[in-house]
C-alpha positions as CSV (number, residue, x, y, z in Angstrom):
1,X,23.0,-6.5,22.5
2,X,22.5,-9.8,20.5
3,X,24.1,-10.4,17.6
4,X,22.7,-9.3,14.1
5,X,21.1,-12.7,12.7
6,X,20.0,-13.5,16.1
7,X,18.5,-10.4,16.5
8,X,16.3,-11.4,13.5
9,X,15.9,-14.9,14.9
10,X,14.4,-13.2,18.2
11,X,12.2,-11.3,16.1
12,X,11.2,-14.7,14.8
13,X,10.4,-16.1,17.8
14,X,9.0,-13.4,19.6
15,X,7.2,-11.6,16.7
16,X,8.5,-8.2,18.3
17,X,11.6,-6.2,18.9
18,X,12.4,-2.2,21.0
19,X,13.7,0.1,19.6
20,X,17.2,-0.4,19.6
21,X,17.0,-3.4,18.3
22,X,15.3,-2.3,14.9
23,X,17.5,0.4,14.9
24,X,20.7,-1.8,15.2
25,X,19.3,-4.3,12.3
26,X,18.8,-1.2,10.0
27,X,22.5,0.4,10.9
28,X,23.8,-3.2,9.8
29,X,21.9,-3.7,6.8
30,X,24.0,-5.9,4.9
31,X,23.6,-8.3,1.6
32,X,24.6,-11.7,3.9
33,X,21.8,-10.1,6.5
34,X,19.1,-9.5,3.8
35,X,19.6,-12.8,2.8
36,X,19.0,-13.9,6.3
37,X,16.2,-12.2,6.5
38,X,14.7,-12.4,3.0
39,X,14.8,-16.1,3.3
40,X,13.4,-16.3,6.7
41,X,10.4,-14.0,5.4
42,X,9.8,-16.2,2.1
43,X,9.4,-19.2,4.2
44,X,7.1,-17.6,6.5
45,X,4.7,-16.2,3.6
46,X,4.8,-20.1,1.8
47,X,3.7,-21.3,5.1
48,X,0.5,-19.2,5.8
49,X,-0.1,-18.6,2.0
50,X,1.6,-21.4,-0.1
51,X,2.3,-19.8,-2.9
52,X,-0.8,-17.9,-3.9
53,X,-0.7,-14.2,-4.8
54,X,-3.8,-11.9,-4.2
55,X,-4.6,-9.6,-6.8
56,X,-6.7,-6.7,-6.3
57,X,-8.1,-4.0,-9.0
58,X,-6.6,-0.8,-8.9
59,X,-9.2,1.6,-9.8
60,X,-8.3,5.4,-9.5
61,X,-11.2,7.4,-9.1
62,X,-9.6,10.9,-9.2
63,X,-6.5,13.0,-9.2
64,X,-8.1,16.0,-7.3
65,X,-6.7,16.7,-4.1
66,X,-7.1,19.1,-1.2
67,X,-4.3,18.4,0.3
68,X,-0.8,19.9,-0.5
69,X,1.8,16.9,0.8
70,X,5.3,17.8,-0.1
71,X,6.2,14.7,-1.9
72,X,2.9,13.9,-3.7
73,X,2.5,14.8,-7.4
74,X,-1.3,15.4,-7.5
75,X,-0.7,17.5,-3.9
76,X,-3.4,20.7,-4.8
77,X,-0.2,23.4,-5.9
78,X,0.7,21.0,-8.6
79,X,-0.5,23.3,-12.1
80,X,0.8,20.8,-14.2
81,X,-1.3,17.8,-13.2
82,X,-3.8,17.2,-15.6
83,X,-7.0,16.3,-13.5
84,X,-9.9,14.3,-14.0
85,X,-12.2,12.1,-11.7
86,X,-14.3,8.9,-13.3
87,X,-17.9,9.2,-13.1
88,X,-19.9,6.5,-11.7
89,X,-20.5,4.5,-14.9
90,X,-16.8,4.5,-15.6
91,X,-16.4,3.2,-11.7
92,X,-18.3,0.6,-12.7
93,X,-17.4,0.2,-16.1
94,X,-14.0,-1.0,-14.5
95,X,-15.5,-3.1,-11.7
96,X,-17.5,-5.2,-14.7
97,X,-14.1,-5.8,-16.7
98,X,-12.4,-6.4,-13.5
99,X,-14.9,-9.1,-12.7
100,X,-14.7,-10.6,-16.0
101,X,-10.8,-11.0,-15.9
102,X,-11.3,-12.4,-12.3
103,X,-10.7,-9.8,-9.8
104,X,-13.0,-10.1,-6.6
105,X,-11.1,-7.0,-4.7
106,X,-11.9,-3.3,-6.0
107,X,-9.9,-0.3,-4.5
108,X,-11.2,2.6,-5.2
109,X,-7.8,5.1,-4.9
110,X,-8.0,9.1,-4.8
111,X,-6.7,12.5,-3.9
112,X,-8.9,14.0,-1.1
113,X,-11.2,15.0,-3.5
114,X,-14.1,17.1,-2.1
115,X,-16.7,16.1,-5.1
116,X,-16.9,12.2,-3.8
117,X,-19.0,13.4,-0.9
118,X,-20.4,10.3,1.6
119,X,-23.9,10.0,-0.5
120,X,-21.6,10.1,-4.1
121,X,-19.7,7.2,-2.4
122,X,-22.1,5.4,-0.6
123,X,-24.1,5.4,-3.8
124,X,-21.0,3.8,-5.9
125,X,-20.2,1.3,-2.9
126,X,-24.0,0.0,-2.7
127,X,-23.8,-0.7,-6.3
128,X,-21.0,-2.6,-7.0
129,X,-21.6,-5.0,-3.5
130,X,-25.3,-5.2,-5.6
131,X,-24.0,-5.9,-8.5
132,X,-21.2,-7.8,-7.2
133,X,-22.0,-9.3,-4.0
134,X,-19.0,-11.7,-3.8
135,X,-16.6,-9.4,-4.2
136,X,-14.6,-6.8,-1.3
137,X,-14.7,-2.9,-2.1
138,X,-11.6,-1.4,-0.7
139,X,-11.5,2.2,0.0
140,X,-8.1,4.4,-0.2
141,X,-9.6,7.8,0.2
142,X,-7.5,10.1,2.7
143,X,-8.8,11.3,5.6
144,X,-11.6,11.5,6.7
145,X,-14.3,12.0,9.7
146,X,-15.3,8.8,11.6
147,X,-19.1,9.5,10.8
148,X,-18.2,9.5,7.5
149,X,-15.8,6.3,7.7
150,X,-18.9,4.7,9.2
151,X,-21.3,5.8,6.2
152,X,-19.1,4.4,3.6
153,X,-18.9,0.9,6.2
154,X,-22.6,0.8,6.4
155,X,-22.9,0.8,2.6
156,X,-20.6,-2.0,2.0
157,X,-17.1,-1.3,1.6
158,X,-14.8,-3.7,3.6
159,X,-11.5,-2.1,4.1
160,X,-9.6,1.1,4.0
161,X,-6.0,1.8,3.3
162,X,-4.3,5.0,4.8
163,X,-1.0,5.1,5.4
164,X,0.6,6.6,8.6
165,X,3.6,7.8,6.1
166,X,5.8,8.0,9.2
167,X,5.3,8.0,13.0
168,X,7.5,10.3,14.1
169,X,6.0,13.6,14.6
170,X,9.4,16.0,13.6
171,X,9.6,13.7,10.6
172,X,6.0,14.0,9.5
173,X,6.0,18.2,9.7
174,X,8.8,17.9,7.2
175,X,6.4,16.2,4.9
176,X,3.3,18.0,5.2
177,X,2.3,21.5,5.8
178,X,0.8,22.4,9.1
179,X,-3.2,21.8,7.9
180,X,-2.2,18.1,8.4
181,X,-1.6,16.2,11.5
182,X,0.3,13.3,12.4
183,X,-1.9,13.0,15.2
184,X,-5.2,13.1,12.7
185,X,-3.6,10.5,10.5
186,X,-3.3,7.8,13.1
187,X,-7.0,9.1,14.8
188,X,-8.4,8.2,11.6
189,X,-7.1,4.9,11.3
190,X,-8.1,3.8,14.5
191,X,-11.4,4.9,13.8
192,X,-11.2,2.7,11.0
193,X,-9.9,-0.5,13.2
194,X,-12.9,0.2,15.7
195,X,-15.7,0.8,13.1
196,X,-14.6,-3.4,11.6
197,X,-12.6,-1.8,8.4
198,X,-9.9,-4.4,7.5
199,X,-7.2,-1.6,8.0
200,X,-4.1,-0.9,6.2
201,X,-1.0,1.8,6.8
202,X,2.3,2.0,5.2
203,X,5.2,3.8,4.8
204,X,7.7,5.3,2.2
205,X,11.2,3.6,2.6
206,X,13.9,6.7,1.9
207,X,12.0,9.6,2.0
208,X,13.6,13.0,2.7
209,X,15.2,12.9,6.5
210,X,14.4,9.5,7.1
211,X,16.5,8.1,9.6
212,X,16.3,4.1,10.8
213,X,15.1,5.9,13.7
214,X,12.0,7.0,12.2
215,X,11.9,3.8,10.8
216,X,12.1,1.8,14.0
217,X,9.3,4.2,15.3
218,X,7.0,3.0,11.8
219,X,7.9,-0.7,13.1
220,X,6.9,-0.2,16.8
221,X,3.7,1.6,15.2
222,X,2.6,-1.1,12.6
223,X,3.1,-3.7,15.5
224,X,1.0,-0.9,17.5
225,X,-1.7,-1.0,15.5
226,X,-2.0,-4.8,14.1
227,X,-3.4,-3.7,10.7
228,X,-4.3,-6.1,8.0
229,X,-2.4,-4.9,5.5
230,X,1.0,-2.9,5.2
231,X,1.5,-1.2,2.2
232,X,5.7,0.2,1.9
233,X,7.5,1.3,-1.0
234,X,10.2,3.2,-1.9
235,X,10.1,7.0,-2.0
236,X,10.3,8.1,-5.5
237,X,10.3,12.1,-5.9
238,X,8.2,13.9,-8.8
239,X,9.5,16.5,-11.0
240,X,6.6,19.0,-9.6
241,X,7.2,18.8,-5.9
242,X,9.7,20.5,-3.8
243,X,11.5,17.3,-2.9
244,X,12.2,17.4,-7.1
245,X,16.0,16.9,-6.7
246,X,15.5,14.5,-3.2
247,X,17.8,11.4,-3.8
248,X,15.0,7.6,-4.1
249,X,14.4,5.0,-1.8
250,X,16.8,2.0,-2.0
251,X,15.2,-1.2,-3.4
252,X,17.6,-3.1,-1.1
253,X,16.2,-1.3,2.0
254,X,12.8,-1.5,0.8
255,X,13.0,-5.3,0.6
256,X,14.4,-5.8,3.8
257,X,12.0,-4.1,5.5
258,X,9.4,-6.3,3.5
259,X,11.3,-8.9,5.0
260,X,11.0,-7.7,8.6
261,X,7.2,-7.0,8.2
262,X,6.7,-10.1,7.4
263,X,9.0,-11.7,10.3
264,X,7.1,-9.6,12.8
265,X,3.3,-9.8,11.5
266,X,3.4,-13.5,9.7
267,X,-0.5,-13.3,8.8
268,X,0.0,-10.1,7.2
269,X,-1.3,-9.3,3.6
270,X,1.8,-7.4,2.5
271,X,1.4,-5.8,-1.2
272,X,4.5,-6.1,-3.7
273,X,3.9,-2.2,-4.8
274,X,4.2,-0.5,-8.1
275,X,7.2,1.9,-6.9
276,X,8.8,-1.1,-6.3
277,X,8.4,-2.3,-10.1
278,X,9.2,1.3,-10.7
279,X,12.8,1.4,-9.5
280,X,13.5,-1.9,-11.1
281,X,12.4,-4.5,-13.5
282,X,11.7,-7.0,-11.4
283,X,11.0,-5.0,-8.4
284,X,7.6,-6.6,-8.1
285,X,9.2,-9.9,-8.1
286,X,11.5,-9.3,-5.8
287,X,9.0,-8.0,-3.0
288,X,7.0,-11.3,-3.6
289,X,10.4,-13.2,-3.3
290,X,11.1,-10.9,0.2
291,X,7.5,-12.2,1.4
292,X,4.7,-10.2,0.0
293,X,1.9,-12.1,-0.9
294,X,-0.8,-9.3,-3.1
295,X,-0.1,-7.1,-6.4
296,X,-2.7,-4.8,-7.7
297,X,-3.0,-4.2,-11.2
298,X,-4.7,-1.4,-12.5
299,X,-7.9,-1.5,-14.0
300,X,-8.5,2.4,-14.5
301,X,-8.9,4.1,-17.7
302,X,-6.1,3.9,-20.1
303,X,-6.8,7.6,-20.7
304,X,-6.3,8.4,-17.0
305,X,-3.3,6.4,-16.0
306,X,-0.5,9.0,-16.9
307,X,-2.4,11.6,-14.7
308,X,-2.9,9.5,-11.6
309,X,1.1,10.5,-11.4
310,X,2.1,10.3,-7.5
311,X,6.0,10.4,-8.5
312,X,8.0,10.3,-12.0
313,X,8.0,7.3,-14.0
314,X,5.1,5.2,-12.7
315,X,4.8,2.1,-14.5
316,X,2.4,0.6,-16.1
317,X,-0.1,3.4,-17.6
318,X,-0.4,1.8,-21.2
319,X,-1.6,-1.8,-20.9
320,X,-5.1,-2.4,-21.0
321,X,-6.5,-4.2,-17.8
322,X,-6.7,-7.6,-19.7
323,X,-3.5,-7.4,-21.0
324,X,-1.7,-6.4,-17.5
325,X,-3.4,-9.0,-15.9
326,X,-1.8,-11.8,-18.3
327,X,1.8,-9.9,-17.8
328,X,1.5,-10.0,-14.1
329,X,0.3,-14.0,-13.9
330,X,3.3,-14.8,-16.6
331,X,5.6,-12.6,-14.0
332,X,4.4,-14.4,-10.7
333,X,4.7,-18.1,-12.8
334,X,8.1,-17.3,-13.4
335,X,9.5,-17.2,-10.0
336,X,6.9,-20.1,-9.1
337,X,3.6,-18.1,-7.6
338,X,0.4,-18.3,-8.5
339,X,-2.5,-15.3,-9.4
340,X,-5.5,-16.2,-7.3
341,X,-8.9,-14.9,-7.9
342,X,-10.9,-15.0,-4.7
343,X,-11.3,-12.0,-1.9
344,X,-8.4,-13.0,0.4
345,X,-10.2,-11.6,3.5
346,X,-7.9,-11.0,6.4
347,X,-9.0,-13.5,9.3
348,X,-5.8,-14.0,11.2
349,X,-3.9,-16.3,8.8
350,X,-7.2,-17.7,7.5
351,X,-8.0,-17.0,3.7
């Protein structure tokens, strides 16, 4: 077995590791060897990227679910969530102001909500590439078949972010009841990779039974699959799930995992994510600084942000969208990034 910092080193080089290997890095997880790491990552992100940040508009479109994941607080079982789901003018109401402030990315993030059928959403997707033709539509919208994957493709929208959650099948029945499929999950996102969806997955870092098995497996998965995007944060429970009392992610685990992402997939866009800023001030920071390179601020409603609750404590559900724009340019400044306004289309390291 090599030794630990040239264990990372090979992953360097090689842009891969087994099994073992992953597994040996995370059992030896160390400050001195997230350093290592951390550093090696922030080089590698200033030398695709320089030091620009991408920043794409968070819209929330709804908080209904049909789904009932364990660890999700909008999962369907939840009585306490206070629903709602934007109408079309609201959609875009938020793309306009987005536009204005300088966003050219709009995600459009939901429960599986049965009401956004493929003609609601291929309706909403027409018009904002009409109205907006410059801009990217991103879709975060569960699962769903590939003839409807297609539709919303057809009518504009450029790329779709599902996470795997994990890749180990034991793990994944822990989190899901049996209506869901780990096998499903990763059908639907190579649907999405054939069909010409920029494609993201992701992972939680910490959640209940994780091992750094099951988190070598997520590795050798995301290498797998050669998304364009890799979305992790820590796990972060909610007070109306059954994982209530389930210990967080670590930040320091979360980050060096950022780190490794970034080692093995240098071309990578690799978001700094709101749990991150959740568990710690500077959390956001801190991922950019481990080599992630997008944030995404939110431009829903102010009166819907404090219902689009996925765990306790979400940040950032007061600021209008103008205002938490301005915060997070003034927050990448300070550790010496730049906010950049253009689409930041994934072409292999090309942007």
């Amino acid at each position: 077995m090599l030794k630990l910092y040239e264990t990372i080193d090979k992953l360097e080089a090689d842009g891969k590791l087994n099994k073992e290997e992953f597994v040996y890095l995370l059992n030896n997880m160390s400050d001195s060897l997230s350093r290592y790491a951390i550093e090696k990552a922030r080089k590698k992100s200033l030398a695709y990227f320089g030091n620009r940040i991408y920043i794409r508009g968070l819209i929330e479109i709804s908080n209904y679910c049909k789904n009932d994941c364990y660890y999700c607080g909008i999962r369907k079982s939840n009585r306490n969530a206070r629903r709602y789901r934007l109408s079309k003018e609201e959609i875009l109401s938020c793309c306009r102001l987005g536009y204005d402030l300088g966003f050219r990315t709009f995600v459009l993030q939901g429960g599986e909500d049965p009401y956004f059928t493929d003609d609601i959403l291929s309706d909403i997707i027409s018009e904002i590439k009409k109205r907006y033709p410059d801009c990217a539509v991103t879709l975060s919208l569960g699962e769903r078949s590939r003839e409807s994957y297609k539709r919303l493709f057809d009518a504009g929208a450029d790329r779709y972010l599902l996470r795997h959650e994990t890749a180990n099948e034991a793990h994944y029945r822990k989190l899901h009841p049996e209506n869901q499929s780990l096998k499903n999950r990763k059908e639907c996102l190579k649907a999405l990779k054939e069909i010409g969806y920029q494609t993201g997955t992701g992972f939680m870092v910490g959640s209940p039974w994780q091992t750094n098995e099951h988190l070598a497996e997520d590795l050798l998965y995301i290498r797998e699959l050669s998304p364009a995007m890799v979305g992790i944060g820590p796990f972060i429970p909610h007070s109306d799930t059954i994982f209530a009392g389930k210990e967080q992610g670590s930040l320091e685990k979360t980050l060096f995992l950022l780190a490794l992402l970034r080692i093995m997939m240098p071309d990578v866009l690799l978001p700094s994510t709101t749990a991150l800023g959740t568990i710690h001030p500077k959390g956001r920071e801190l991922g950019i600084l481990a080599g992630a390179n997008v944030v995404m601020p939110n431009l829903s409603p102010v009166y819907v942000r404090d219902k689009y609750m996925l765990y306790d404590n979400k940040i950032c559900t007061g600021d209008e969208a103008a205002e938490c724009i301005a915060c997070m340019k003034r927050r990448m400044e300070s550790i010496g990034y730049e906010i950049v306004v253009d689409r930041g289309d994934y072409k292999k390291g090309v942007f």
